[in-house]
C-alpha positions in Angstrom: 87.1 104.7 112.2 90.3 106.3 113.7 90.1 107.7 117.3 89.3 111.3 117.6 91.8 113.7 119.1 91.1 115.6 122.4 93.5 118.7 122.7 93.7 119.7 126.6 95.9 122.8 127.1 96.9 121.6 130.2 98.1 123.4 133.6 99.5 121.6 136.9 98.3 119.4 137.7 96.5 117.9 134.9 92.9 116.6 134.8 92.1 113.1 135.3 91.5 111.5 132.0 92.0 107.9 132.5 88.6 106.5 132.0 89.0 107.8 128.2 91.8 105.6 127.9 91.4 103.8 124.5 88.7 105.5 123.5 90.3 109.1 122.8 93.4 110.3 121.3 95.2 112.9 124.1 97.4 115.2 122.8 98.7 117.6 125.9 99.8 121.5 124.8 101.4 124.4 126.2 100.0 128.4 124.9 103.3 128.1 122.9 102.2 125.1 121.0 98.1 125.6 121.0 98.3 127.1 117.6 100.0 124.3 115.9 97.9 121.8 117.0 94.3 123.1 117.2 93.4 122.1 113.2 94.2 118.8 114.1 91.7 118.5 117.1 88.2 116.9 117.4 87.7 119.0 120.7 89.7 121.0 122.6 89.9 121.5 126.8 90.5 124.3 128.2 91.9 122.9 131.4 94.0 126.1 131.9 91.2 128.2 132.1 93.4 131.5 133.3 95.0 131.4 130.0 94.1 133.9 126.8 95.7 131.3 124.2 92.5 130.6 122.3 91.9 133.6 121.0 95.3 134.5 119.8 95.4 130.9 118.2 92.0 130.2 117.0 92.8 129.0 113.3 89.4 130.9 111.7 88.3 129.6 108.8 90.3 126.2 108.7 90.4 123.2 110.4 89.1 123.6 113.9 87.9 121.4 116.8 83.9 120.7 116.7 83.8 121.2 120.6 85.7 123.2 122.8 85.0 122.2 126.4 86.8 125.2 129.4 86.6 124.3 132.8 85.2 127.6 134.2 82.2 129.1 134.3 82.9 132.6 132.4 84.2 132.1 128.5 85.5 136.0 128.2 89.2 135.1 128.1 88.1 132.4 125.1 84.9 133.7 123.1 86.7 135.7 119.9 84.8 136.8 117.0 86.2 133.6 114.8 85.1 131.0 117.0 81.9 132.8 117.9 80.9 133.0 114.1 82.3 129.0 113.6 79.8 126.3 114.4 81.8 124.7 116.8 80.0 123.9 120.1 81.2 125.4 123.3 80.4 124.5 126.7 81.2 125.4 130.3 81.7 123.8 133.9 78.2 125.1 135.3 76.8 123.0 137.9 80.4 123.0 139.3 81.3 126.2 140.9 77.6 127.6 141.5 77.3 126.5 145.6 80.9 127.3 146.8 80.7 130.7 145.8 77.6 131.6 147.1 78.7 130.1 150.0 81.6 132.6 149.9 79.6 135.7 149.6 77.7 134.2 152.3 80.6 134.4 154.5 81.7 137.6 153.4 78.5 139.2 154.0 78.5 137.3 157.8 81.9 138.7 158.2 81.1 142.4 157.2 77.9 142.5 159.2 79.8 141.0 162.1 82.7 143.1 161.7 85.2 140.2 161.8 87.7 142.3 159.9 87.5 145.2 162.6 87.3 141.9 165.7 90.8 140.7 164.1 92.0 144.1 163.5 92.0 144.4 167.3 92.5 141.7 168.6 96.4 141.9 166.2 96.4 145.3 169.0 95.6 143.7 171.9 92.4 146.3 172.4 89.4 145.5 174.2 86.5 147.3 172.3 82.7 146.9 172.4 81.0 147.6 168.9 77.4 146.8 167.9 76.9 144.7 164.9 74.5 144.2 162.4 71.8 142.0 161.7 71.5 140.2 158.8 67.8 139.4 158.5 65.7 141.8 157.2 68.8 144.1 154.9 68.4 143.9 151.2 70.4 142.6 148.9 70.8 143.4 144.7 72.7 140.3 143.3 73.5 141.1 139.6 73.5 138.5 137.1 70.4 136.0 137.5 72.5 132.6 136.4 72.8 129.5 138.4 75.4 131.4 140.4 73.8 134.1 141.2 70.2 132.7 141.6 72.0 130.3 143.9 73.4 133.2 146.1 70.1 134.5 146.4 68.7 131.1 147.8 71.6 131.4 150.6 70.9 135.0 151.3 66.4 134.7 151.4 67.6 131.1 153.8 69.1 134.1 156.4 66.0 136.4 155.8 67.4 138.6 153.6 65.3 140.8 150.6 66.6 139.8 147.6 66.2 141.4 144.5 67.6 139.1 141.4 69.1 141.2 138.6 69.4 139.5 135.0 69.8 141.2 131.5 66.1 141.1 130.6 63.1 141.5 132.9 61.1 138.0 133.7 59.2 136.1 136.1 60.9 137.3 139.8 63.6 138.8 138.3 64.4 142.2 137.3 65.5 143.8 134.0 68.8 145.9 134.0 66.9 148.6 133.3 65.8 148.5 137.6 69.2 147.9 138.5 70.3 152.1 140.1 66.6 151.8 141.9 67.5 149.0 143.6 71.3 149.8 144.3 70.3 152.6 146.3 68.2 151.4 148.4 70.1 148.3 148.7 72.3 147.1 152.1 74.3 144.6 149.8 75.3 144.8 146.0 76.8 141.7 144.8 77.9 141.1 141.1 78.1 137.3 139.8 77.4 138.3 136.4 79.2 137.1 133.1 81.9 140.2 131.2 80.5 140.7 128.2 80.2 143.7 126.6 77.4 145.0 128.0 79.0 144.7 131.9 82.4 145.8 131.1 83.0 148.7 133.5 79.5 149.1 134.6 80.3 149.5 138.4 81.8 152.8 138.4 81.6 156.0 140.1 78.2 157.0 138.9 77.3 153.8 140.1 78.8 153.6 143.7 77.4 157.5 144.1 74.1 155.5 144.0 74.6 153.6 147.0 74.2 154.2 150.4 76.9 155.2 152.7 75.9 151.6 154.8 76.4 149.5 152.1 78.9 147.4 150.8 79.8 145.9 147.4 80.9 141.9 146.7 82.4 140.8 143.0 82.3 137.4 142.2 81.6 138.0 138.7 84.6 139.2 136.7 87.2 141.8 137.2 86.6 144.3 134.1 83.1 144.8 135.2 84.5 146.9 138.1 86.6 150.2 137.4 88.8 149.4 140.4 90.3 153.3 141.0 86.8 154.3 141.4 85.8 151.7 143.9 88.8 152.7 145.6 87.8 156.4 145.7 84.5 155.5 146.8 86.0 153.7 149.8 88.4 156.3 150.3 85.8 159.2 150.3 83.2 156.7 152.5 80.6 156.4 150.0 80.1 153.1 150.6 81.1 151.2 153.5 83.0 148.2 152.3 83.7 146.3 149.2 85.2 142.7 148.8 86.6 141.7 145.6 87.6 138.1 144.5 88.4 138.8 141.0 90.3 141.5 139.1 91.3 143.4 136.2 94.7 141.8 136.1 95.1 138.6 138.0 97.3 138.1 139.7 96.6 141.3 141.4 100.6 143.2 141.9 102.2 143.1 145.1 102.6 146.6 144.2 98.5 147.5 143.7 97.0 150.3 146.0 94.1 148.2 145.9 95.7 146.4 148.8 96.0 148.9 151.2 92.0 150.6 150.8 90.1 150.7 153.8 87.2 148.7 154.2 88.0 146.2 150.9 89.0 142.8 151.3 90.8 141.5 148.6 91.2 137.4 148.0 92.8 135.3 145.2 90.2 134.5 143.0 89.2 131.5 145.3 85.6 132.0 145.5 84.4 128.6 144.0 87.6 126.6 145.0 86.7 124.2 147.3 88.4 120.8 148.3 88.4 119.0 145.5 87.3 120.9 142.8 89.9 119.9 140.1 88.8 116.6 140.6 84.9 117.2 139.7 85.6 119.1 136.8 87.5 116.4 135.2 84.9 114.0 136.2 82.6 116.3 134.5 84.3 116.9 131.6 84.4 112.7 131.1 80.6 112.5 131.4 80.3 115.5 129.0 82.5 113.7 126.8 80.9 110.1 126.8 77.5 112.3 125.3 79.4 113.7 122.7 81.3 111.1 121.6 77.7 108.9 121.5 76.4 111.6 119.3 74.1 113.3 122.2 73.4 116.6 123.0 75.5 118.3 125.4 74.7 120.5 128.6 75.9 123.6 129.4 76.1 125.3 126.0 76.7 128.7 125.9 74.9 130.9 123.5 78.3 132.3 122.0 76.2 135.7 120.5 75.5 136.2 124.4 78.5 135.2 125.9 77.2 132.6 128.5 74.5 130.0 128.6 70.8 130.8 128.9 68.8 130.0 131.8 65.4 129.0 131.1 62.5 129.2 133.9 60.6 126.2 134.8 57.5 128.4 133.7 58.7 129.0 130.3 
């Protein structure tokens, strides 16, 4: 039986592949050359996760891999409508990604409720400036999107005392429908979005949405960039209707040197490093190897996303 052929559309630096050595043909491919070599895949890894590639080259209805593996957590810039309707497998890096970043937004919220911006701002002036801050325990908090990641920021956030409301698509056991999300925004002290784009979230923070919250509150997306219309967060900093946003992911990434988004009062803006933490390359190759071994033995994979919804399901434990 000939070895099967793993296709990794590879970025610097590459994953760490060597304990498939002998087992697994690797064939190594640029965007240019994705197109050309996909029919002739078992599986496919998207180690460039940035790139859009897929979709441009998916072949359709011929030869295609049986698994495509991406080492992210979101699958928007891969999920077309030919590979959705194909019966290949796809899976993502969950379990990977899911404590970093809610330790991010932990910090973010820390640093916005202990004005840390507005302590450094000062501190570049040389001015001497008592302010009261704010305590953390006992605000609320909306997080939007009730996956791993986002049930994990809620752990972190209820750990500090904070009210957590847990936002998902559908309404279930402790967590809310989509249909309760405006309620909750407006009376919440925090909204933070770790949702997956599909299209259902595309655009759906807005201005009708940031009129709904308080003039305290402040926004966090760790989610994806197209679920936020960026020019109206900026007006809604601009004309104080909120009171700070922070956004680790964008429309376009990266974001221009030339964006206005950089100089809005009261938003932080960082590089899409939300879930990048010392080593993190290195655990999603390991990852990908073990997910490999199961499907080369013939066993079922984790991590499988439901390609009609555009991620992978969560089940409760009470389901």
């Amino acid at each position: 039986m000939p070895e099967p052929t793993l296709l990794v559309l590879d970025t610097d630096p590459s994953p760490r592949l060597g304990r498939l050595t002998g087992r697994v043909r690797i064939r190594y491919t640029d965007e240019a050359g994705l197109a050309g070599q996909l029919p002739h895949a078992d599986a496919l890894l998207v180690w460039d996760f940035t790139s859009d590639a897929v979709r441009a080259a998916w072949p359709g209805d011929g030869p295609r891999p049986r698994w495509v593996h991406t080492a992210s957590a979101g699958v928007d810039r891969l999920l077309c409508p030919e590979l959705a309707a194909s019966d290949t497998v796809l899976t993502n890096a969950r379990g990977v990604f899911e404590r970093p970043i809610a330790e991010y937004v932990l910090g973010l919220v820390l640093a916005f409720a202990k004005d840390v911006p507005g302590t450094l701002q000062l501190q570049r002036q040389r001015r001497w400036r008592h302010r009261e801050s704010q305590q953390v325990a006992g605000a609320r908090a909306v997080v939007v999107g009730a996956g791993p990641i986002g049930r994990e920021i809620t752990r972190l956030l209820m750990a500090l005392g904070v009210q957590v409301a847990l936002v998902g698509r559908t309404a279930r056991r402790s967590i809310h429908g989509a249909e309760d999300l405006d309620r909750l925004a407006a009376l919440a002290d925090w909204v933070i979005c770790a949702a997956p784009l599909t299209e259902r979230t595309r655009g759906m923070f807005d201005a009708r949405f940031f009129g709904l919250m308080q003039p305290s509150a402040r926004f966090i997306n760790v989610g994806r960039g197209p679920m936020v219309v960026e020019d109206d967060l900026a007006d809604a900093l601009h004309r104080r209707w909120i009171a700070g946003a922070a956004l680790d992911v964008f429309a376009h990434e990266p974001l221009d040197p030339g964006s206005a988004l950089w100089d809005v009062p009261g938003l932080i803006v960082s590089p899409h490093m939300s879930g990048d933490t010392v080593g993190w390359r290195d655990r999603l190759g390991e990852q990908f190897v073990e997910m490999y071994e199961l499907w080369a033995a013939g066993k079922p994979l984790p991590n499988v996303v439901d390609k009609r919804l555009g991620y992978v399901p969560v089940r409760d434990r009470s389901e």
